[in-house]
Steps between C-alpha positions, in 0.01 A plus 500: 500500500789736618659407135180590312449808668892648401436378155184738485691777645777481324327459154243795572826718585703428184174596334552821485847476436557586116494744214219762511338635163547378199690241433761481221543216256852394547700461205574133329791300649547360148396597130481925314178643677279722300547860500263673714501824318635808661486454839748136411857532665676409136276756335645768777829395501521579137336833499771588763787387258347663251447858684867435602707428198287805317602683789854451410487548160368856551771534755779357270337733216488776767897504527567465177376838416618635832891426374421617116328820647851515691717434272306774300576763776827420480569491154337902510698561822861408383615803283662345199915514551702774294746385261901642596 
């Protein structure tokens, strides 16, 4: 009787023990899952390497003209040199 009655109390307090909400379907040990559409962790990842390797082509593009605009300046800065 004693046993029964710690089974019941045990299994009516792990219960409540657990995830609260929605759940979330895990994702397949085995096998290419489907894509889930934006909200799908490969679909975000790539976004993200996308926004990323644009970001450093501007940036690449970006100092590119930065050193021709310098090398402009200098080009008008340097007074050409005087024959002797």
């Amino acid at each position: 009787m004693r046993t029964v009655l710690v089974l019941l109390l045990s299994v009516s307090a792990l219960s409540a023990c657990g995830l609260r909400g929605d759940l979330v379907r895990p994702v397949p040990l085995w096998g290419d899952p489907p894509n889930e559409g934006p909200l799908d962790p490969r679909t975000i990842q790539a976004a993200k390497e996308a926004a990323e390797a644009e970001k450093a082509k501007q940036d690449a593009e970006r100092r590119a003209a930065d050193e021709a605009r310098r090398q402009q300046m200098e080009q008008q800065a340097t007074p050409p040199a005087t024959p002797q």
